[in-house]
C-alpha positions, 0 to 999 in steps of 0.5 A: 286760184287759176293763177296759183294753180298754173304758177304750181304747176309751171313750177313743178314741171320746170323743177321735175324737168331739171331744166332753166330756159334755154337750157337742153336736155341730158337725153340723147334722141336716138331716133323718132321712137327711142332715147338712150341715157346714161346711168349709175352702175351697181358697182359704182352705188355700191361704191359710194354707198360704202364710202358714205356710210363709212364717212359717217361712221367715222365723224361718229354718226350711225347713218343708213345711204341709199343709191337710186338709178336714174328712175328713182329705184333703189340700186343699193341700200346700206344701214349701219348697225346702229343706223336707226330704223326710219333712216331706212326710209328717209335716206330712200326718199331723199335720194329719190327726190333728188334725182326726180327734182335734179336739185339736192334736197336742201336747196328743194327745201329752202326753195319751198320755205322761202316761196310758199307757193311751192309748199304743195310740191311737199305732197305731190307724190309721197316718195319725196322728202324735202329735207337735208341729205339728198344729192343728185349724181353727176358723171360727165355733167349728167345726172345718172342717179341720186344719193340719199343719207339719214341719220346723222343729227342733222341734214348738214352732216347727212350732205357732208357724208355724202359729198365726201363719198361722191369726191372719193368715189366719183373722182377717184374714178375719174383720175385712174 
């Protein structure tokens, strides 16, 4: 049981620290006593909050987006009209797992079913959802916050809207 336990807990701490061995840390130490990072601003949540929920829409699917700062707080939330109510809720916490776990939601997930001994990670904090639809947000190879879509009939589409949202948002930034 020890075993399992450090083999979770090994995991877990390598999953929420986004890292592979070898591999350093996106935080800058500034000094002894501080870092600085970068994150996500409002007007670029709501940015891609709009163009997600406006990519759905147009494929036909009443999707809610949420857009978190790099603590997993909520910088913008947008429900279409038709969105159902727990979409509210699971778009949140998509995007709040992607951006503690820094891995999409999907590969969480597929992660959990294919190593069972992972399965643990699913009740570990009840912010975190392991299905379909959550992205973390890179700029500049840097993760800066987390995209989360619920909604759509079926995670894959939720990935779709929000991987066109990033190209149309993130990159279009980056070009002008």
């Amino acid at each position: 049981m020890k075993s399992i336990i450090k083999q979770i807990t090994g995991v877990s701490l390598a999953l929420m620290s986004g890292l592979t061995i070898g591999q350093e840390s996106q935080y800058t130490p500034t000094s002894k006593y501080t870092h600085t990072f970068t994150q996500i601003s409002y007007l670029t949540a709501k940015d891609l909050a709009v163009a997600a929920v406006e990519e759905c829409a147009r494929d036909g699917y009443n999707v809610t987006t949420t857009v978190v700062d790099l603590s997993g707080r909520v910088l913008v939330q947008l429900r279409d009209n038709n969105a159902t109510t727990h979409s509210l809720e699971s778009s949140r916490q998509k995007a709040f797992t992607a951006v503690s776990m820094k891995r999409t939601t999907e590969n969480l997930a597929k992660l959990i079913q294919d190593q069972l001994v992972l399965a643990p990670l699913q009740n570990m904090d009840e912010n975190l959802l392991f299905l379909a639809g959550g992205l973390p947000i890179t700029i500049d190879g840097q993760i800066v916050g987390g995209i989360g879509i619920g909604g759509a009939p079926g995670g894959h589409l939720d990935v779709a809207c929000a991987e066109a949202a990033i190209q149309k948002v993130i990159k279009k930034k980056k070009v002008k």
